[in-house]
C-alpha positions as MATLAB code, in Angstrom:
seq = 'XXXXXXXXXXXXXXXXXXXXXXXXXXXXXXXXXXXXXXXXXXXXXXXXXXXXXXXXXXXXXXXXXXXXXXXXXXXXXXXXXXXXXXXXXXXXXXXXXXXXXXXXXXXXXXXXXXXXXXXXXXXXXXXXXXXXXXXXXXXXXXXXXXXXXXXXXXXXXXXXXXXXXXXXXXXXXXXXXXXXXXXXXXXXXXXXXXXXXXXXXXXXXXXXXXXXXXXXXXXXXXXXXXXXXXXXXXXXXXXXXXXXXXXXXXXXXXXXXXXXXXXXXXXXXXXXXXXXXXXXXXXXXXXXXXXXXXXXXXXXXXXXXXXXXXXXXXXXXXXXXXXXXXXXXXXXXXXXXXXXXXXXXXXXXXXXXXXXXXXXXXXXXXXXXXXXXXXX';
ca = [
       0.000    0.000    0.000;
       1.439    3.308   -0.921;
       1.845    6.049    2.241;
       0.757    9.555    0.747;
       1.760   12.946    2.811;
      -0.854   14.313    4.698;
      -1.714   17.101    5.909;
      -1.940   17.771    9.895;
      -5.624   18.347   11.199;
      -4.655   22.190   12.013;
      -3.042   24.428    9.290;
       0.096   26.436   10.841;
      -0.759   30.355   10.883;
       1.495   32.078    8.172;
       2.977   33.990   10.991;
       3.984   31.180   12.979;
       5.499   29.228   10.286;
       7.716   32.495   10.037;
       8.530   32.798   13.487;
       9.678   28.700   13.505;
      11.751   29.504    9.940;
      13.050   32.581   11.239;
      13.993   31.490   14.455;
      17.945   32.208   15.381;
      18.265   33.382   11.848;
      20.860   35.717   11.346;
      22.328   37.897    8.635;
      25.134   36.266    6.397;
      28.764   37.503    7.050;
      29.426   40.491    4.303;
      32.013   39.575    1.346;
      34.050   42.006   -0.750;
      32.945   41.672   -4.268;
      34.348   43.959   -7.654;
      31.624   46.045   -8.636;
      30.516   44.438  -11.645;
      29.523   42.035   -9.178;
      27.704   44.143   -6.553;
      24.848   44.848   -8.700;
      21.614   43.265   -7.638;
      23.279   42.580   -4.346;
      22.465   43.670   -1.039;
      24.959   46.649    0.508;
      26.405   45.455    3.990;
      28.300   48.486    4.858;
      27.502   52.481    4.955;
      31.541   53.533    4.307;
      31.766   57.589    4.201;
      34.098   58.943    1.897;
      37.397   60.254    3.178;
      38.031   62.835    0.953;
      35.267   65.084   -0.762;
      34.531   64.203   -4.528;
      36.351   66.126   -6.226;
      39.277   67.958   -4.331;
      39.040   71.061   -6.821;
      37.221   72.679   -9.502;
      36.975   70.961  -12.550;
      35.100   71.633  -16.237;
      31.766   70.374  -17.208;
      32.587   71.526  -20.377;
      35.236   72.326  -23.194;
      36.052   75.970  -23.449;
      37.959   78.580  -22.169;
      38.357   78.886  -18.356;
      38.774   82.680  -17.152;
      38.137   84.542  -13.854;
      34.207   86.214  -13.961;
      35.103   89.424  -12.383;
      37.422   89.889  -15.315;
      35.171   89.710  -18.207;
      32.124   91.600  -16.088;
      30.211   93.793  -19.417;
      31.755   92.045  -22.319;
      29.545   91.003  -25.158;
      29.364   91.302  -28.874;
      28.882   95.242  -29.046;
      31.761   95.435  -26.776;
      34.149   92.880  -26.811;
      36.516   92.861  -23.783;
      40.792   92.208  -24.922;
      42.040   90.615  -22.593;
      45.468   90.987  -21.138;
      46.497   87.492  -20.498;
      45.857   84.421  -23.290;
      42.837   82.443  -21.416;
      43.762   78.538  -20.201;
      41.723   76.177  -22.954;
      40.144   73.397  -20.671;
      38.335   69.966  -21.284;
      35.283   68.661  -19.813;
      36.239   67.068  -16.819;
      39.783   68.654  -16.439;
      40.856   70.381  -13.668;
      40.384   74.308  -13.209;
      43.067   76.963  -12.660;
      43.071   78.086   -9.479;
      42.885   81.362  -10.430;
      39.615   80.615  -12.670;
      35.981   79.942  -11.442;
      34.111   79.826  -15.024;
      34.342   78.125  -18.531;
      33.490   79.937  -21.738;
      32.107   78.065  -24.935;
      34.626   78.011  -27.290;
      33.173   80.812  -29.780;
      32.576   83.414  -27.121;
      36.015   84.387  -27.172;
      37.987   85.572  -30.614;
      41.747   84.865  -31.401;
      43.466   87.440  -33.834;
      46.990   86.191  -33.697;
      48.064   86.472  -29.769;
      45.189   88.669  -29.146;
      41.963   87.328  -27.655;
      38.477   89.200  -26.687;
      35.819   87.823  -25.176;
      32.433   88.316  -26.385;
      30.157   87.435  -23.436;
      30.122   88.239  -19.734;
      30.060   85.083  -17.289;
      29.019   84.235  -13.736;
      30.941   82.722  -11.549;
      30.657   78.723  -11.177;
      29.377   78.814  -15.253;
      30.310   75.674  -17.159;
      32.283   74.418  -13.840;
      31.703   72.238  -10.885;
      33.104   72.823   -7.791;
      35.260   70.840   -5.085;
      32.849   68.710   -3.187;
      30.009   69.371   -5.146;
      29.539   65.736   -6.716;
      30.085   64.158   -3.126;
      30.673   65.364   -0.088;
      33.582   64.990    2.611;
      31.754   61.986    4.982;
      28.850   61.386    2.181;
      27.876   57.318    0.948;
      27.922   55.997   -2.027;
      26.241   53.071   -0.661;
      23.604   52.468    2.334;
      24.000   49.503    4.209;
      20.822   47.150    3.245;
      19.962   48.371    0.222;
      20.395   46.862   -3.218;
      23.483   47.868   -5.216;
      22.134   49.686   -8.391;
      24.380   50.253  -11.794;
      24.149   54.323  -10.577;
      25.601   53.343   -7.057;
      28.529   51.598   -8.795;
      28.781   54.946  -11.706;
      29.725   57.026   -8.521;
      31.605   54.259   -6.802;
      33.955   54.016  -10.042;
      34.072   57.849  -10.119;
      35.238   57.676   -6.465;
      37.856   55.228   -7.691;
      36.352   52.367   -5.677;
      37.302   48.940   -6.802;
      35.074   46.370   -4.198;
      32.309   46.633   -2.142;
      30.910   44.632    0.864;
      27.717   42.776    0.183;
      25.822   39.818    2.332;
      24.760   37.188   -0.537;
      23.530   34.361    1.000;
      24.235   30.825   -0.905;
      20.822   29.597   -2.211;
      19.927   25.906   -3.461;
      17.073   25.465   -5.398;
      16.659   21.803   -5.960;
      13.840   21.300   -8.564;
      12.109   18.168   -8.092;
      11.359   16.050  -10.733;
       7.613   17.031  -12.152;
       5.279   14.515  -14.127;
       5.367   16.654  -17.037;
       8.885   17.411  -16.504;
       8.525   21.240  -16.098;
      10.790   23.731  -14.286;
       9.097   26.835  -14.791;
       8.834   27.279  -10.676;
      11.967   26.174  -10.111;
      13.820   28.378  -12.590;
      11.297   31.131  -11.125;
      12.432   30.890   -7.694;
      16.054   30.589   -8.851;
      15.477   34.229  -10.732;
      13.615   35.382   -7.678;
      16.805   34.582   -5.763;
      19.291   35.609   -8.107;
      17.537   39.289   -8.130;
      17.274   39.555   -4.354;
      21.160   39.220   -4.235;
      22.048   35.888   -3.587;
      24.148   33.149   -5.050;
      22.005   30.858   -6.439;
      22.827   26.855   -7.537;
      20.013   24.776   -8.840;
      19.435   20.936   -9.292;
      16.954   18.744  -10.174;
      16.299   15.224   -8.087;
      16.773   12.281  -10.267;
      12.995   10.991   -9.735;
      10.229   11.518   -7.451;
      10.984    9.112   -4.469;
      12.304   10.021   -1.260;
      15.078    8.771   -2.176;
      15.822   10.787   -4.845;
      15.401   14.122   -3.053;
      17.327   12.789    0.067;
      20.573   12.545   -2.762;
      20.362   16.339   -3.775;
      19.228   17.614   -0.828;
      22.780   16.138    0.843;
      24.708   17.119   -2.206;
      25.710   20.241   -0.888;
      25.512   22.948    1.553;
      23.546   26.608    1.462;
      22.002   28.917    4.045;
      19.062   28.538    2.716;
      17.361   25.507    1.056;
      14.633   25.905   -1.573;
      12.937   22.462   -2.852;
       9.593   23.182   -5.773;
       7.548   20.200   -6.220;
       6.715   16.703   -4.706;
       4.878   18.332   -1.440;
       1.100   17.352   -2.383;
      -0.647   14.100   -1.233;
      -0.685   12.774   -4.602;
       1.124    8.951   -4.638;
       4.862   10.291   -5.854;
       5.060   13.357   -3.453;
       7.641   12.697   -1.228;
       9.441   15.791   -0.200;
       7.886   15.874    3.272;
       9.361   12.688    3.841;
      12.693   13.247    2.084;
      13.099   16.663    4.926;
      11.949   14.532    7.738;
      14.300   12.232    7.052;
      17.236   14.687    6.506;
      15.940   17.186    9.270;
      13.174   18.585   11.332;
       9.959   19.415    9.620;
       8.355   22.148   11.369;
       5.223   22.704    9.738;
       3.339   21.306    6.927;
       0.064   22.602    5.702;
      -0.157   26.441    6.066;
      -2.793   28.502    6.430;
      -2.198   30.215    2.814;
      -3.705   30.661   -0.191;
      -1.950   30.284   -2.025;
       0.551   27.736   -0.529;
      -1.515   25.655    1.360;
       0.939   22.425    0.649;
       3.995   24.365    1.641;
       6.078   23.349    4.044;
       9.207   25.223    6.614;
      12.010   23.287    8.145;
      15.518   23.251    9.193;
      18.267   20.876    8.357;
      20.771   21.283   10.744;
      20.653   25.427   11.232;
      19.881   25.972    7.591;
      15.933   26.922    7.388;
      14.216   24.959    4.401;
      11.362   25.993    2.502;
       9.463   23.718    0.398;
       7.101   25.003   -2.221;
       4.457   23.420   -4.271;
       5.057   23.022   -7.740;
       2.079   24.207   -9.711;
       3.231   28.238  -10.701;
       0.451   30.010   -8.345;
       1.214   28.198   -5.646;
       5.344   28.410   -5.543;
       4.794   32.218   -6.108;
       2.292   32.818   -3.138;
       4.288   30.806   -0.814;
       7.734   32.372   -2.539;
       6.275   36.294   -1.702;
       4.863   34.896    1.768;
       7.930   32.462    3.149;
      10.949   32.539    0.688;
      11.279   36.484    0.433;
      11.205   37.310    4.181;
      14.431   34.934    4.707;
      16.572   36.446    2.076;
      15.926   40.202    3.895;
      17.056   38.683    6.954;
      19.981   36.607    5.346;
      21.192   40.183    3.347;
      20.013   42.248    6.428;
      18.090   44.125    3.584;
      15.691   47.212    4.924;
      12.268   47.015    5.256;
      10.631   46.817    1.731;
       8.492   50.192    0.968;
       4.842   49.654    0.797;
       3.003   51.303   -1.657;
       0.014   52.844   -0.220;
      -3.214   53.611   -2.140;
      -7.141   53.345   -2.082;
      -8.859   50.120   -2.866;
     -11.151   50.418   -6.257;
     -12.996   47.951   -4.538;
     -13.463   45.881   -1.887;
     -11.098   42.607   -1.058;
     -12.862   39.784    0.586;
     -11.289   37.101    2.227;
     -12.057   34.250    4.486;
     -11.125   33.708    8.223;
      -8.557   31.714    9.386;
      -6.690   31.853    6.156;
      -4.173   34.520    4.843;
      -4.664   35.565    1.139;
      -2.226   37.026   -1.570;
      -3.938   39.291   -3.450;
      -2.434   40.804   -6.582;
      -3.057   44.001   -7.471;
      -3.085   46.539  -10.436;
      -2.633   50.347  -10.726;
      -5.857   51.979  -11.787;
      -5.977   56.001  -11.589;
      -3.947   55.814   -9.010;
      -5.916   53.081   -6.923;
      -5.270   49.189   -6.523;
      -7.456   47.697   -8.598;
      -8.114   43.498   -7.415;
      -6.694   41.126  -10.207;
      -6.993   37.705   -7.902;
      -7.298   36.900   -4.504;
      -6.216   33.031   -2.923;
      -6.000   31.764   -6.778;
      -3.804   33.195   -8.979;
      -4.225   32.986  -12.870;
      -0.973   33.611  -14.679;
      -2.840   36.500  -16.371;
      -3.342   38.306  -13.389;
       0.545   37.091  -12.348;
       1.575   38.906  -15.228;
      -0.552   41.974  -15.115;
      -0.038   42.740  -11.432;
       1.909   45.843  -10.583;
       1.950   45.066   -6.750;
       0.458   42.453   -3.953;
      -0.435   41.925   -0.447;
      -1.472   39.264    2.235;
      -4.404   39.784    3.766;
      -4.107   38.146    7.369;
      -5.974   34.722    8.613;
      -7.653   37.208   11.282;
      -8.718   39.553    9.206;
     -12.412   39.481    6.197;
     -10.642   41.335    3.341;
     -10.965   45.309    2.938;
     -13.695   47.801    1.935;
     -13.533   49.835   -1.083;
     -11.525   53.385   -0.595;
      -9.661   51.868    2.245;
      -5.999   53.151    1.877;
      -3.588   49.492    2.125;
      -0.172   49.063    1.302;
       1.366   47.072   -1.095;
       4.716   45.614   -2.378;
       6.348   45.714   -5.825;
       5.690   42.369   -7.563;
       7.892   43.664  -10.675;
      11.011   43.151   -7.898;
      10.305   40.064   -7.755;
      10.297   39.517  -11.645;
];
């Protein structure tokens, strides 16, 4: 007789599956990485400059640098000679000191070694000034926030080579579907991969216990990711394959979706194993899998977006709900609630979990959501 996986009587609050996947969790240690590497990743230390960005006065563009108060009521009725030959500068060269503006090219005249200038300037015209693109003590980066391509642009212009980042390693193991897809799989490995880890991925050799037992051992992480093989259908047998290489802490949340997910720990690395129909690995992915890799990069708290409801959300007790959500004249207009079509997936600007203790929302009530094109 075959043993299916079964559910407990109880589902596990969403909250207190976090709390048990959570527990003792800390923040990876931070690694130096070059900074073609650091994009995507998450910053693990504020470092103030030393030494103010640029130490002098430089040009923002090519021309002739000169001293304002020397050229004060020249212009093309009245030219201005000048005594001294001006200093020809290029964009991004270093001023005189005894200079505080750039002229364009044609606004002063050459006869020979005579010059004139044909336009007045003010000072700090065509220039920038010491300091001005970064201060003395300023950060390029903040510590918990992604490294962007503009954070490295200034970095490299601050001649900065490495930065720290915390990147957690993240396994995805992919098991083995009847219809052989990956699509979750490779979504939570992108999911990853954009939230600033380093991300391997397998896939089990079959179904059985067995099977998953092999690739979960195969390696090390801090956190482990399995998609698939969780239902109650005769070749799930992930459940098994984590109680048998750990502690399974909860199976059967109270989630929709992500009913059939599951949280435990193998040894002190926290587990997470998702369903593997598409709906159901993203609503447990946004709801379990995204709140470990904040605390594994030490990332800041995500920034809700707040807005009115164009109409009401309703939800059933005892059960928390992702709900995706589009913008609509500057409201959240309710694409799916619990089940999620993949033409809502894909037409969702943002989403939110309504909680187990709470009916769903009224229409005009102001909630705030998260960006679900981070996650894509």
């Amino acid at each position: 007789m075959i043993q299916t996986q079964r559910l407990t009587a109880a589902l596990t609050p969403l909250d207190v599956a976090l709390r048990l996947l959570c527990s003792d969790l800390k923040p990876v240690d931070a690694i130096e990485v070059p900074l073609e590497e650091a994009i995507g990743r998450v910053a693990a230390e504020t470092s103030p400059l030393k030494a103010a960005l640029r130490a002098f006065n430089t040009a923002t563009t090519d021309g002739w640098a000169l001293r304002a108060s020397d050229i004060v009521g020249a212009s093309s009725y009245s030219p201005l000679q000048l005594v001294n030959s001006p200093h020809w500068v290029e964009a991004g060269e270093r001023l005189p000191d005894n200079c505080d503006c750039v002229l364009d090219a044609d606004l002063v005249e050459q006869a020979g070694p005579l010059c004139q200038v044909v336009a007045e300037a003010v000072p700090g015209q065509g220039i920038r000034r010491a300091g001005n693109d970064l201060a003395l003590g300023r950060s390029i980066v903040e510590a918990g926030r992604i490294v962007g391509s503009l954070d490295v642009l200034a970095a490299r212009a601050a001649g900065l080579a490495h930065v720290a980042v915390r990147s957690p390693q993240v396994r995805v193991i992919d098991v083995q579907a009847a219809d052989s897809s990956s699509a979750s799989s490779q979504f939570i490995f992108d999911l990853a991969k954009a939230a600033g880890a380093r991300v391997t991925m397998s896939k089990t050799r079959g179904r059985d216990a067995a099977s998953i037992v092999a690739a979960v051992g195969a390696g090390t992480s801090d956190l482990l990711v399995t998609v698939g093989g969780t239902g109650g259908g005769r070749t799930d047998a992930t459940i098994h394959a984590i109680k048998e290489c750990g502690t399974l802490l909860a199976y059967g949340l109270a989630l929709q979706p992500g009913r059939m997910a599951a949280v435990g720990k193998i040894g002190a690395t926290p587990v997470v194993a998702l369903p593997g129909l598409p709906d159901q690995a993203l609503g447990a992915c946004l709801a379990l899998v995204q709140p470990v890799l904040d605390v594994l990069t030490a990332r800041l708290p995500r920034q809700e977006m707040v807005r009115p409801l164009a109409r009401k959300i309703s939800s059933a007790i005892g059960v928390a709900e992702i709900v995706l959500l589009k913008m609509s004249d500057q409201a959240w207009m309710p694409l799916a609630a619990g089940q999620l079509s993949l033409d809502a997936i894909i037409n969702a600007d943002a989403w939110l979990a309504v909680a187990g203790n709470s009916e769903g929302h009224a229409a005009g009530t102001p909630v705030g959501a998260l960006s679900l094109r981070e996650v894509s």
